[in-house]
C-alpha atoms as one frame of an Amber mdcrd trajectory, in Angstrom:
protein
  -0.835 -12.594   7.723   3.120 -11.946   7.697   4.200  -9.854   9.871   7.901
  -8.309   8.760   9.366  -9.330   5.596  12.859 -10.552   5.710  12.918 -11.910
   2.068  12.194  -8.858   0.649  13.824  -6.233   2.644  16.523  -6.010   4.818
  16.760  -5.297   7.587  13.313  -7.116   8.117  10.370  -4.504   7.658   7.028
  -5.015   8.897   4.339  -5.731   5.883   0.954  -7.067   5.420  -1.753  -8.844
   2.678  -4.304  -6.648   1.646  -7.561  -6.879  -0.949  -7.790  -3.976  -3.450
 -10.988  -3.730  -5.033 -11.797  -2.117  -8.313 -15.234   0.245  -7.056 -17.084
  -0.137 -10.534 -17.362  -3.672 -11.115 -15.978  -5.134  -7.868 -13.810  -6.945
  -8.699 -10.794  -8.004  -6.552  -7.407  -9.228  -6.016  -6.193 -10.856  -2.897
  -2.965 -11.270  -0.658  -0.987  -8.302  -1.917   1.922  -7.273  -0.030   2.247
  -3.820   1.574   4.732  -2.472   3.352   3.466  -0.463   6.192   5.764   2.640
   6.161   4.871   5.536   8.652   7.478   7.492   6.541   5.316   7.201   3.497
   3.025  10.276   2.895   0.706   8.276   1.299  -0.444   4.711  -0.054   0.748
   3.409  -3.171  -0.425   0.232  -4.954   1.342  -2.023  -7.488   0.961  -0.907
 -10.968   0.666  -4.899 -12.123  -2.691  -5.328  -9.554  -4.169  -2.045 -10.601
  -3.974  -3.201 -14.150  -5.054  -6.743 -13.648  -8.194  -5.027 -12.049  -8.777
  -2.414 -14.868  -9.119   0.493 -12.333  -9.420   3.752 -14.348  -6.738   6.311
 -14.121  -7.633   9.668 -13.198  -6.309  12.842 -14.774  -4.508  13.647 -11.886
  -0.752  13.109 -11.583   1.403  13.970  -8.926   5.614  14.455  -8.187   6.940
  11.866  -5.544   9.815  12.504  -3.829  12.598   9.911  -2.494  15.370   9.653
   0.445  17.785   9.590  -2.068  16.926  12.907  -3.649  14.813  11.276  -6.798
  11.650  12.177  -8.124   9.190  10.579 -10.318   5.654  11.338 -11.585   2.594
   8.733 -10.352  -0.953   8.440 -11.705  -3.953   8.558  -9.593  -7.117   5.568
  -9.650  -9.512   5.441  -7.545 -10.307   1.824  -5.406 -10.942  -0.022  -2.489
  -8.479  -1.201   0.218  -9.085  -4.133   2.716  -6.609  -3.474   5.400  -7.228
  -5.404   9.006 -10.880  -6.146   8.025 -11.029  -2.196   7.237 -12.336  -1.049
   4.039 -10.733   2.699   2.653 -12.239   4.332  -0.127 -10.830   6.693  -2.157
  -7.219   7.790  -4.638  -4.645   5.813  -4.725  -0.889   6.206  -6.571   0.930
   3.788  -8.484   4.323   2.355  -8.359   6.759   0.196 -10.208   7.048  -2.595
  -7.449   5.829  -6.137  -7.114   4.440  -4.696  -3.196   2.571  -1.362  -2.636
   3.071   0.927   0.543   0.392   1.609   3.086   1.477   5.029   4.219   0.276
   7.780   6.558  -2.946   8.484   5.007  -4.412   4.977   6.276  -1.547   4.187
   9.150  -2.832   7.308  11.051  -6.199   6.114  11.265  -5.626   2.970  12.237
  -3.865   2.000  15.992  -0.486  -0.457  15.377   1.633  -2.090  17.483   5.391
  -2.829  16.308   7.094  -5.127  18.228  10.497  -4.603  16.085  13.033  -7.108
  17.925  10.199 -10.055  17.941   9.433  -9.073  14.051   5.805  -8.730  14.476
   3.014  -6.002  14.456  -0.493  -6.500  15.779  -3.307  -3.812  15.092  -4.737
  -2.406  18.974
């Protein structure tokens, strides 16, 4: 599993490979990248897995908010995500990225370590 991701971001931010799962037919996609922001309200999933995996959309959209000032409207499926041999159940958001974002919603149920100047995480 990588720890931080220096190819992708920069300064080097720490990231890891989950499995997203599509609940109806269980089916499943492997080794996707997620950044593990504990800035991030909430966990958002590539739009490119979520639609190799057929996951339905829900009715439910919702206004997301950026540093920069931005905002943009997500849609909301539900799934399955394998994080640290952990399996969460439940809505998910989409963005436009080849990686998704594990955000607060998961991070603060889970106990992390970042070890920042060695460029490596480990979950406690």
């Amino acid at each position: 599993m990588p720890d931080y991701d220096s190819i992708r971001f920069s300064p080097p931010a720490p990231v890891a490979l989950v499995t997203l799962r599509n609940p109806e037919d269980r089916s499943k996609a492997t080794e996707i990248i997620m950044l593990l922001d504990s800035g991030a309200d909430v966990t958002l999933l590539p739009r490119s897995v979520v639609e190799k995996l057929a996951l339905a959309y829900s009715s439910d959209a919702y206004e997301l908010s950026d540093f920069g000032g931005g905002t943009s409207v997500s849609r909301a499926i539900r799934a399955e995500l394998v994080f640290h041999g952990l399996t969460f159940r439940g809505q998910f958001l989409l963005m436009e990225q080849e990686w998704g974002i594990i955000g607060r919603n998961i991070l603060n149920l889970v106990s992390l370590t970042f070890g920042g100047p060695k460029l490596s995480w480990t979950k406690i």
